[in-house]
C-alpha positions as CSV (number, residue, x, y, z in Angstrom):
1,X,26.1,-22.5,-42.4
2,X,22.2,-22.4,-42.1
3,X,22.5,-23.6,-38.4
4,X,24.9,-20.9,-37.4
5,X,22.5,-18.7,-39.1
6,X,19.5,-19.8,-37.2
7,X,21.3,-20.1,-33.8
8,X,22.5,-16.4,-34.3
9,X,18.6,-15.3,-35.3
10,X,17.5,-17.1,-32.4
11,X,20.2,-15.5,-30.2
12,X,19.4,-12.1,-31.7
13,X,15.3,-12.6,-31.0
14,X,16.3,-13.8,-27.3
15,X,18.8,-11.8,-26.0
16,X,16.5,-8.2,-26.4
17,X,13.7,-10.3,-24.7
18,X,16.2,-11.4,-21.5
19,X,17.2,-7.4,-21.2
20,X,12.9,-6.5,-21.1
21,X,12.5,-9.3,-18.6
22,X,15.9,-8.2,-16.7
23,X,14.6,-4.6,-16.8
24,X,11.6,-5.3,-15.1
25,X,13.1,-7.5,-12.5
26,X,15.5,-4.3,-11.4
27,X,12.0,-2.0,-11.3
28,X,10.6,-4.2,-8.2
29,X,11.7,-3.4,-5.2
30,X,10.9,-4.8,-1.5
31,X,11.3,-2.1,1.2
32,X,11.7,-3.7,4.7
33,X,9.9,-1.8,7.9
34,X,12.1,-3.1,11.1
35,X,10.3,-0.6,13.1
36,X,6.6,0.3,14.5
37,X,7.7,3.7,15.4
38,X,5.5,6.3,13.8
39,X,8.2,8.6,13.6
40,X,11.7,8.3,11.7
41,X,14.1,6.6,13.6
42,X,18.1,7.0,12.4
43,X,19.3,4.0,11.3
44,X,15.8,2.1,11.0
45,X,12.8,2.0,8.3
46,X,9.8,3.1,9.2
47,X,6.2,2.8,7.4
48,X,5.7,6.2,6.5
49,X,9.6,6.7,5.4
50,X,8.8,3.4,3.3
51,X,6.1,4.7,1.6
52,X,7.9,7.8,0.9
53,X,10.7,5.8,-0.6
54,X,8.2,4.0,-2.6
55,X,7.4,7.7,-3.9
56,X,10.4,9.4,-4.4
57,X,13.0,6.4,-5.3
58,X,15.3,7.6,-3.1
59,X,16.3,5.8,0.2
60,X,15.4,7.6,3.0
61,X,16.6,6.7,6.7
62,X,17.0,2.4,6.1
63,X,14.9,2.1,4.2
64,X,15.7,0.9,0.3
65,X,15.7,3.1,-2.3
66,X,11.9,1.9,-4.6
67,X,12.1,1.8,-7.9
68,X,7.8,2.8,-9.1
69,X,7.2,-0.6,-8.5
70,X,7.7,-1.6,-4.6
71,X,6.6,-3.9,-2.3
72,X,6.9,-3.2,1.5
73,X,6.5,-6.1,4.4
74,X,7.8,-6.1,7.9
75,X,10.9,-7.6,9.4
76,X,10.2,-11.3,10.6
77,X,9.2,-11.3,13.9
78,X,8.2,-7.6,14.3
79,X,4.7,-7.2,15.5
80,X,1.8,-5.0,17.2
81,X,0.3,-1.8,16.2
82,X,1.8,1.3,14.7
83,X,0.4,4.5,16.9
84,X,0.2,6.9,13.4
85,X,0.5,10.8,14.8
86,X,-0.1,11.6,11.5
87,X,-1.5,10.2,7.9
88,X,0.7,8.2,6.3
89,X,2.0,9.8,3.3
90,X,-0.1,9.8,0.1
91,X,0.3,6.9,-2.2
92,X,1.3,9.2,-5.0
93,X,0.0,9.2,-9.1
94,X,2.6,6.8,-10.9
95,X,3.2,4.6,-8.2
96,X,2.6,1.0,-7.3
97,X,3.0,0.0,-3.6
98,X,2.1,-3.1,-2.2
99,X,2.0,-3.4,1.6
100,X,2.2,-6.9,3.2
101,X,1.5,-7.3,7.1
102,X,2.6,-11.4,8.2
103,X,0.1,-13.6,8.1
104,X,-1.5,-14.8,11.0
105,X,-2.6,-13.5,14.4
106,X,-1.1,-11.1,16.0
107,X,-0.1,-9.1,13.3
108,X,0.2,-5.4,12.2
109,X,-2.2,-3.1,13.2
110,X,-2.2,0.3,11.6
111,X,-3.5,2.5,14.5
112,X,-5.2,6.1,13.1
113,X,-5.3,7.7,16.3
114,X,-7.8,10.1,15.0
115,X,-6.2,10.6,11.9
116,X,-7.0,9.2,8.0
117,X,-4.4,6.4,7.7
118,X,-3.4,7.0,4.2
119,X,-5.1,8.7,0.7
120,X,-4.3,6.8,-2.7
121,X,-3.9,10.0,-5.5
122,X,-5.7,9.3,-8.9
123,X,-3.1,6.9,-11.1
124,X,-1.8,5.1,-7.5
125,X,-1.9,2.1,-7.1
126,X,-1.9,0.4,-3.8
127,X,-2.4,-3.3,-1.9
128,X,-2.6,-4.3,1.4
129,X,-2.8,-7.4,2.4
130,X,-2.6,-8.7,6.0
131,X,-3.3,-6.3,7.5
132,X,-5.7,-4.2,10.9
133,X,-6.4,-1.0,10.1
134,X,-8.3,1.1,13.0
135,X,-9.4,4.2,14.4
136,X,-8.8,6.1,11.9
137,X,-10.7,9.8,11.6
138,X,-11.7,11.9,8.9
139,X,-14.5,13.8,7.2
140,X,-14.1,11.4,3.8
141,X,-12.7,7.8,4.3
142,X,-11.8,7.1,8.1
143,X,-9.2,5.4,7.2
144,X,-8.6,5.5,3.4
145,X,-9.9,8.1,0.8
146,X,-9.2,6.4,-2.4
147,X,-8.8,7.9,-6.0
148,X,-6.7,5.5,-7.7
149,X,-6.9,1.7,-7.6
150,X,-6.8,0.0,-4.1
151,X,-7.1,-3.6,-3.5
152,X,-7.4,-5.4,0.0
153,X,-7.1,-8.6,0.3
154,X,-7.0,-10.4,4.2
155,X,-7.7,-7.6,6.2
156,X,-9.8,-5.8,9.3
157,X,-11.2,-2.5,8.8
158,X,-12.5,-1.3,12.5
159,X,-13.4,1.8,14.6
160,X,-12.9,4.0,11.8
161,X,-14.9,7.0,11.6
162,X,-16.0,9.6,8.9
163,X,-18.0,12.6,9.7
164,X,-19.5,13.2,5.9
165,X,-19.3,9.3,4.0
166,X,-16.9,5.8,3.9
167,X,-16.7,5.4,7.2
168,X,-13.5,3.0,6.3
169,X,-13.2,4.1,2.8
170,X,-14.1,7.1,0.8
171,X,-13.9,5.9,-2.8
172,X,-13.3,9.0,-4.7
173,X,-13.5,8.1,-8.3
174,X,-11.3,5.0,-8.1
175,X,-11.6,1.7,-7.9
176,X,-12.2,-0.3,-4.7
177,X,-11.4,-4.0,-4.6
178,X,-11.9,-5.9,-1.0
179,X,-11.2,-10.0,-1.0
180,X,-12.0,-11.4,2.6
181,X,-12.1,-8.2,4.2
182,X,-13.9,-7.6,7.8
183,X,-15.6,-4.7,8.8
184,X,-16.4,-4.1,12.2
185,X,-17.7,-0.8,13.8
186,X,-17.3,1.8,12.0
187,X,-19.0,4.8,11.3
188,X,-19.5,7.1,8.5
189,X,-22.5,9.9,9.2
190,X,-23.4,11.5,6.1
191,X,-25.5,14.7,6.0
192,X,-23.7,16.6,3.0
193,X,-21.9,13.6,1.0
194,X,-23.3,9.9,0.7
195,X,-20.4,7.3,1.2
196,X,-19.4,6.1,-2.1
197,X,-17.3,3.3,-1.2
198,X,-17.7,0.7,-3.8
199,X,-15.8,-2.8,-2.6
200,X,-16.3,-5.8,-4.7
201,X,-16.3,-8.2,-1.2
202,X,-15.4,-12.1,-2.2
């Protein structure tokens, strides 16, 4: 009688545990880009419909509904740069993205064009890793203008310009980490607004 009375305590300790570790299992989701269109494309995934997936939960063209907590990568194979015609969506408060370029050269290159690649809002969270991000443009961050918490880890920030500070990134209250980043030519001219990038490079 005691056993059965310690097995069922032991059942009843472990089962709500197994739900709390199930839950968060179902909250990740990976988002796969099969595309380096800027633009949607019916029937494919995009970046920027990715990250908005990320943000809203909701699928969106193909690609996979996120759940809060999402990475995004790219299909096997698919590489080269991604012409933005505009910034990427916003990395929105609440959210946790991770984006994952494949390892290795070539790879992804996230191509400004003259535009900001992305912004991270205050209480985002975002990751890239892997990654080329270039010629972006903007007065604050050429190609990010962080207010949440970005990390970088593997990846080339160059040709990015910023006419008033962070010629690469703008660090607007947030926190910046960088782990084996390159920069390479880029260009922040401050008259008005110092750049207050602040990357922890290691």
């Amino acid at each position: 009688m005691a056993d059965r009375n310690r097995r069922f305590t032991l059942a009843a300790v472990a089962l709500p545990l197994l739900f709390l570790v199930m839950a968060g299992l179902a909250r990740a989701a990976t988002i796969t880009v099969d595309t380096l269109s800027s633009t949607s494309v019916s029937g494919h995934c995009n970046l920027s419909d990715a990250i908005t997936a990320a943000n809203t939960t909701a699928g969106v063209q193909a690609c996979a509904a996120g759940t809060g907590t999402d990475t995004i990568v790219f299909q096997t194979g698919l590489i080269g740069g991604i012409d933005l015609v505009s910034t990427l969506p916003d990395i929105v408060s609440g959210e946790t993205v991770t984006i994952t370029g494949p390892t290795g050269s070539p790879g992804i290159t996230l191509e400004g064009g003259g535009h900001q690649v992305t912004k991270v809002d205050s209480g985002a969270t975002l990751t890239l890793q892997n990654l080329t991000i270039a010629d972006g443009s903007a007065s604050l961050g050429g190609a990010i203008n962080n207010s949440g918490t970005l990390t970088v880890t593997n990846s080339t920030f160059s040709n990015n310009q910023a006419s008033l500070g962070g010629a690469a990134i703008f660090n607007n209250s947030g926190t910046v980490t960088v782990t084996n980043g390159t920069f390479s030519d880029n260009e922040g001219v401050s008259s008005a607004a110092p750049s207050t990038t602040t990357a922890q490079a290691r």
